[in-house]
N, C-alpha and C positions, 0 to 999 in steps of 0.2 A: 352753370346754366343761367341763360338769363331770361327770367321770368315778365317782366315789362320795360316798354320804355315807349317814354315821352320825348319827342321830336318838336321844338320853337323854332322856326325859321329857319329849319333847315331845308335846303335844295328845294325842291317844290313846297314843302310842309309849311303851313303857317303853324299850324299847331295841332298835332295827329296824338291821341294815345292809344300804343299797341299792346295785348296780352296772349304771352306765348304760351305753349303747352314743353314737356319737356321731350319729346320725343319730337318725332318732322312735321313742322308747320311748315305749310301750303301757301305761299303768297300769292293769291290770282288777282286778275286785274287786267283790263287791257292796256296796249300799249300807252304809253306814256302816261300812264295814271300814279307812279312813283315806287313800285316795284324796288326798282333797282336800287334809286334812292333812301331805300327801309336798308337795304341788304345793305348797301354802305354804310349807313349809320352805325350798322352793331358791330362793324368791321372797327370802324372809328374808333369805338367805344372798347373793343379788345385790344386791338393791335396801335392805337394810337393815332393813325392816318390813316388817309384814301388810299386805293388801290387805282385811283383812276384820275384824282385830278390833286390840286391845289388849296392849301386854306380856305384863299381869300374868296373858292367857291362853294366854298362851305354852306355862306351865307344866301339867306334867299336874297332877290333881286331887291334891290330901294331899303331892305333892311338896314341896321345897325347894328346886329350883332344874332348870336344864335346858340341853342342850348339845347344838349341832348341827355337824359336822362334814364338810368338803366337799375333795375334792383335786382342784383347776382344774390343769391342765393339769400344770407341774411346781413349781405352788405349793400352800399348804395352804391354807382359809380356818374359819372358825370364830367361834360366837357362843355367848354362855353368858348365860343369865339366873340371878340369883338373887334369892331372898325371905329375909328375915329383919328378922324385926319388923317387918312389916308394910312395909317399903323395899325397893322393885326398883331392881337392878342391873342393867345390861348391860352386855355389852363383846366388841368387837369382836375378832379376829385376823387380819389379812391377809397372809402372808408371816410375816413376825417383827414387825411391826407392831402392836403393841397401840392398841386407837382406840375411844374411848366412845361417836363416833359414826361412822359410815361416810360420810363425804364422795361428794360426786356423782365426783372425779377415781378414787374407789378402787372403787366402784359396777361390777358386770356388766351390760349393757346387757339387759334381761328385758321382755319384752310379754305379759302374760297377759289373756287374753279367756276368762270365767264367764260365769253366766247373767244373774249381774248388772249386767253390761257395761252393759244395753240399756239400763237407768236410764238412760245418757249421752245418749242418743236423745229418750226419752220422759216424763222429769222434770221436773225444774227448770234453770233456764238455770245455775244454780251450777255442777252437776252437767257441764255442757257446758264449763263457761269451766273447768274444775279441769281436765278431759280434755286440751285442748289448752295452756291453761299446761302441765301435769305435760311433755306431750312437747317445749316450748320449752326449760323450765326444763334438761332433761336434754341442753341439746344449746346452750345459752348460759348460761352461770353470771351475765353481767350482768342478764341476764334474772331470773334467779331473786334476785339481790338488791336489784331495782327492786323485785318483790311483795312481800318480805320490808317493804322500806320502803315502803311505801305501804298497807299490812295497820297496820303500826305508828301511821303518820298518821292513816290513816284512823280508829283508835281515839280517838290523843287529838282529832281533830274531834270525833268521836261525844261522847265524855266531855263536852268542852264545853257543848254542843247539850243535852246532859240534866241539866244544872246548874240549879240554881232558884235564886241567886242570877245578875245579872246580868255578861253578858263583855264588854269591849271589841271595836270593829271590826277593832282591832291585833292583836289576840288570835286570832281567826278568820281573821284577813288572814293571817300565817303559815301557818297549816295550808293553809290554801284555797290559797296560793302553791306549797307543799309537795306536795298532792294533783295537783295540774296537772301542776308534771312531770314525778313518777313514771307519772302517769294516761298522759301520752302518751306517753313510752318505751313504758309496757306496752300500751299499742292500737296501734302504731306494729308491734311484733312479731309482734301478734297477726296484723294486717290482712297482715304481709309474711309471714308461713307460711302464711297461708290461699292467697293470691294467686301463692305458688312452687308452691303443690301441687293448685289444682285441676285442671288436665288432669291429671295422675296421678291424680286421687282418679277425675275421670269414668272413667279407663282400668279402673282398677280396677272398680270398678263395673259396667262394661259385663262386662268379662272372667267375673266372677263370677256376672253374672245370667244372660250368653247373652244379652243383649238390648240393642238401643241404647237407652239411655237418655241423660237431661242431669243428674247430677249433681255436688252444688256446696254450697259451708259458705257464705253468708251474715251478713254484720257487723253486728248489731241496734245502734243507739245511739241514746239521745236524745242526743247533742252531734251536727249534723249536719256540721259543717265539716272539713277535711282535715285542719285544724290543731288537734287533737285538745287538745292542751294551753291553747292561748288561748284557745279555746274553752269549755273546761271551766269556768277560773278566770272569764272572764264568768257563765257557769250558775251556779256554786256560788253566786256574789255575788247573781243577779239570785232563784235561789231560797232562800237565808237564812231568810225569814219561816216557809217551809213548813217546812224543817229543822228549825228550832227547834219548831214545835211537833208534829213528828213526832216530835224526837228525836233522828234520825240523816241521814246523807247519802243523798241520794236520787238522785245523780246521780254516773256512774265507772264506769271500769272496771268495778268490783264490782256494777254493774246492768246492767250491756249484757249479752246473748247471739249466742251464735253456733249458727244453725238452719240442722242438714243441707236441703237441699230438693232435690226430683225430679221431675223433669220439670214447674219451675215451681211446685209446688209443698208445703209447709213438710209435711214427713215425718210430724211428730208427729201432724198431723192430720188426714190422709189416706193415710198409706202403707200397705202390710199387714201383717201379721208378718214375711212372705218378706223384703217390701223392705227392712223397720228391720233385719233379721236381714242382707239382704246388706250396708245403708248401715253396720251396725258391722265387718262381716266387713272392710269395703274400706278403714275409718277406722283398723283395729286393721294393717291391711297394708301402710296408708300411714303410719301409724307404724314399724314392723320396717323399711322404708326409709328412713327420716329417720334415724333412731338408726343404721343401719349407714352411709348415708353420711356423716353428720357424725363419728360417733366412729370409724370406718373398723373396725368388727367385726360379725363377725353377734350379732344377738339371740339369748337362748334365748326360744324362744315356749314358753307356758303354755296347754294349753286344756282347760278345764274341763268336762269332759260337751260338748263341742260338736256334737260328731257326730251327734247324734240329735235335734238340732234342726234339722240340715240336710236339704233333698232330697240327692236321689242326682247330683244337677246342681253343684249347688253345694258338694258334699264333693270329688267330682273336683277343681274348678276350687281349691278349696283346695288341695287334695294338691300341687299344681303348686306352691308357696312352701314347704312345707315339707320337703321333702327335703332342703335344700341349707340348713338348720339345725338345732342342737341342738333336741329337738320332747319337750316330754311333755304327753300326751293321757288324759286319765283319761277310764274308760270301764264302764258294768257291763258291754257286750255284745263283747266282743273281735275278734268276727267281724265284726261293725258296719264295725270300724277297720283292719283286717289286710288285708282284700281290695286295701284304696287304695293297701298299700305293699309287697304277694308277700311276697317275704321279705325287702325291706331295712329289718327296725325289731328290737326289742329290746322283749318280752314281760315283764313287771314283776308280776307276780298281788301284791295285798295282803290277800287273805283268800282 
């Protein structure tokens, strides 16, 4: 939990000190009075980074540097950017700890759902495979350094492939050896969190919409066999010809998606706004459960303007998860949000 924090130069803030309650504090404020920019900050402050931009806008404008400061429970935690000559610095504090980067072991476990979210829904399959890696990676560290190495591979394959001088089959036969079995580690995970969490995910879903439905995350692949890895390295060989004069690898992990579908379904192309809106509300809650069972803490949830995209149906059926977490909810309309919780939350005004 995190009970206050001090904002120097950051994003709009010259110098703001906020004091949280432990249950759902209320951010209200009208438009662009720094709402969102509070909710980043503590994003910051758990998970390491933005969810939205870059360092170097960390900073307020004409500033020199910026500093955010936070006390979790009966520790201290803290982040400081600075500019000078054009070279950004950052650096962490956790405890007495000094740390350039914040490692996933030192990490607060944070879930925030914007309006952006629905992108994960209704974009590009990236978009989709980034959403549920991000929640594997946070909850298997092997996990997260098969991607790392296989992002790596999959570069120097690429490279190769776009050479205009001639490679060897020796040459590509490594990488192609390489890519298979990181490829099948990381589809291997994928397919085993999809497969642990879909009755939870229909539950969810159902709870939220008031309605029975069949909802379920689907494992798109050209490799069709189980055997994800021998498989692959077959594909990669048999498709070479294309590669090369595409350029890059056409087949992997990094092409497969995973599409929510309902009731039979694929969401993106037939759902309504209600439904993508309840399919991410149940995705963003079947997350907050994975992260609190695996690393045994509650998340602090983030929700950005949510309320007002909700019926009156489905804000209730929210409010039921969020009590029994640290909660902040930015909001122009206060009243929107207050009714859902009498009087157990903590009112925050930013303009």
């Amino acid at each position: 939990m995190i009970s206050n924090l001090r904002l120097q130069n950051f994003r709009s803030y010259r110098d703001a000190t906020f004091e949280f309650g432990e249950g759902v504090n209320i951010i209200v404020g009208p438009n662009a009075s720094g709402k969102t920019n509070l909710l980043e900050a503590i994003l910051v402050l758990a998970r390491g980074k933005s969810y939205r931009a870059a360092d170097q806008e960390m900073i307020k404008h004409k500033a020199k540097w910026a500093r955010l400061d936070a006390q979790q429970a009966d520790q201290s935690r803290s982040v400081v950017w600075r500019d000078a000559d054009q070279s950004l610095s950052k650096e962490f504090k956790d405890g007495g700890t000094v740390l350039k980067r914040l490692p996933i072991t030192r990490q607060l476990p944070a879930v925030i759902f914007e309006p952006n979210s629905l992108q994960y829904l209704t974009q590009s399959p990236s978009l989709r495979r980034e959403f549920i890696d991000d929640i594997i990676e946070r909850t298997d560290p092997l996990f997260a350094s098969s991607n790392r190495y296989y992002k790596r591979a999959l570069a120097q394959r690429n490279a190769l492939l776009k050479q205009t001088k001639a490679f060897t089959l020796d040459q590509i036969f490594i990488w192609n050896v390489r890519l298979s079995e990181l490829g099948g580690q990381i589809v291997d995970s994928r397919r085993r969190f999809i497969d642990n969490n879909q009755t939870e995910l229909a539950k969810l879903y159902r709870k939220l919409a008031g309605k029975k439905h069949s909802a379920t995350l689907e494992y798109r692949t050209k490799i069709t066999s189980q055997n994800y890895g021998t498989q692959m390295l077959k594909v990669l060989e048999d498709r070479l010809d294309l590669d090369k004069t595409l350029g890059y690898t056409t087949v992997g992990p990094h092409r497969d998606d995973i599409m929510p579908v309902l009731d039979g379904h694929d969401l993106m192309d037939s759902g309504s706004r209600g439904e993508t809106r309840t399919m991410l509300l149940a995705l963003k809650l079947l997350e907050v459960q994975t992260l609190e069972k695996l690393l045994g803490r509650k998340p602090i949830l983030l929700l950005d303007d949510v309320f007002s995209e909700l019926d009156g149906k489905r804000r209730l059926a929210l409010t039921t998860y969020l009590k029994n977490h640290q909660t902040f909810i930015t909001t122009t309309d206060a009243d929107n949000v207050i009714e859902h919780f009498l009087n157990n939350c903590t009112v925050i005004p930013t303009g």
